[in-house]
N, C-alpha and C positions, 0 to 999 in steps of 0.2 A: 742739493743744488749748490749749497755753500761751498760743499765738501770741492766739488768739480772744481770749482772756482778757483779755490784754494789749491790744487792739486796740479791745475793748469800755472798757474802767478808762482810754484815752486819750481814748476820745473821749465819757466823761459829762461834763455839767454838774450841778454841784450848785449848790442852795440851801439859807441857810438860814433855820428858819422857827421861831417861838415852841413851845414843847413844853410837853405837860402832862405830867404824875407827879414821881417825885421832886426833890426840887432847893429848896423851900422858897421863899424870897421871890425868891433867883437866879432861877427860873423865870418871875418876869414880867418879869425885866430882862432880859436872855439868850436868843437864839434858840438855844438848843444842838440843836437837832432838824433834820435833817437832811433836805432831799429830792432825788432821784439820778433823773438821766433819762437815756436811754441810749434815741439813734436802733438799732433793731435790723435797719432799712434801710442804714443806712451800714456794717454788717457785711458784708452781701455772704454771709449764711450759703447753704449749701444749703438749697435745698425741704424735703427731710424735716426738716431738721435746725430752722428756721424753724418748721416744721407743730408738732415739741415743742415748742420754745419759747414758741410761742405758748399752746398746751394746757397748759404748767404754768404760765404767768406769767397768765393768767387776766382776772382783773379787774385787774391792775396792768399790762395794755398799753393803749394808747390807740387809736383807730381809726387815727391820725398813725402807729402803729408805733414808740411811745415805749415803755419800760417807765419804771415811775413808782415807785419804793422809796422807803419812809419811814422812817425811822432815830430814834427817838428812845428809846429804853432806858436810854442814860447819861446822865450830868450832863454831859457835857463834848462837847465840836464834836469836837473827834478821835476818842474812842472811836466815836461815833454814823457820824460819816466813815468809819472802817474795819467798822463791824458793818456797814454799806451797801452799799460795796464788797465784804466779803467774803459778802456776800446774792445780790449781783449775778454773782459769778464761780460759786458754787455754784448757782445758776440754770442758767448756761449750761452749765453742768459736767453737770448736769444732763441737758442739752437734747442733747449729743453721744453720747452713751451710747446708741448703737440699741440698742432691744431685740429678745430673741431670740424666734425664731418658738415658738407654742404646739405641743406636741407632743398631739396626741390621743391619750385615755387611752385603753388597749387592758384588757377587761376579759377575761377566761377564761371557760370552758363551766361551770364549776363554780359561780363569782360569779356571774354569769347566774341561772343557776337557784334561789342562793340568796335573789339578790335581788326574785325573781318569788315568789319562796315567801315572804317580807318582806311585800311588797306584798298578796300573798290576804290572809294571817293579817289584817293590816290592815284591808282590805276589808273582810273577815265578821267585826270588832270593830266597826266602824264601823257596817256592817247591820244588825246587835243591837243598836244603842241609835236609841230611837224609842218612840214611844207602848206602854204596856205595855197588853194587853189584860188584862181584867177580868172572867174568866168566872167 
């Protein structure tokens, strides 16, 4: 899992790029905002493991099979650089985690019936409201 991590954090390109919110008039001189691309082709991941990746990373993969993270939160090129990075590892981190099969809920003869008996009472509440006659 390390290995990936480290394998993905070798081979991003970053940019960087003008950032809005805090930062005051440094913010128009200063690109401190951060953008992180990461081939998720040159990983070599497994199929399944590819299939999450792609299902959590969503709108931030490209059709190219980039993942595209934007980093701008702090004032400064470094912190924005490791929020990115550390966005990027927790994605894949993410992405390795199979998950476990659903277990079908098994319900008893008891539950059954109480939940059938639920359901009438409902029923014949629900039947009685309706136009009221007027005799």
């Amino acid at each position: 899992m390390a290995d990936l991590v480290e394998r993905a954090l070798a081979s991003v390109s970053e940019s960087f790029i003008a950032s809005s919110g805090p930062g005051g008039q440094n913010v128009n001189k200063v690109a401190t905002a951060v953008q992180l691309r990461c081939n998720v082709y040159a990983l070599r991941l497994p199929p399944d493991v590819f299939r999450r990746l792609k299902a959590l990373a969503g709108s931030r993969m490209t059709s190219a099979g980039e993942i595209v993270l934007t980093a701008r939160r702090f004032r400064t090129q470094e912190m924005n650089r490791a929020d990115a990075r550390e966005r990027l590892a927790e994605l894949l981190e993410k992405a390795l985690i199979e998950p476990g099969m659903r277990k079908k809920s098994r319900l008893n003869r008891v539950g059954k019936v109480q939940r059938l008996k639920a359901k009438k009472v409902r029923g014949t509440v629900k039947a009685n409201r309706g136009k009221v006659a007027l005799d």
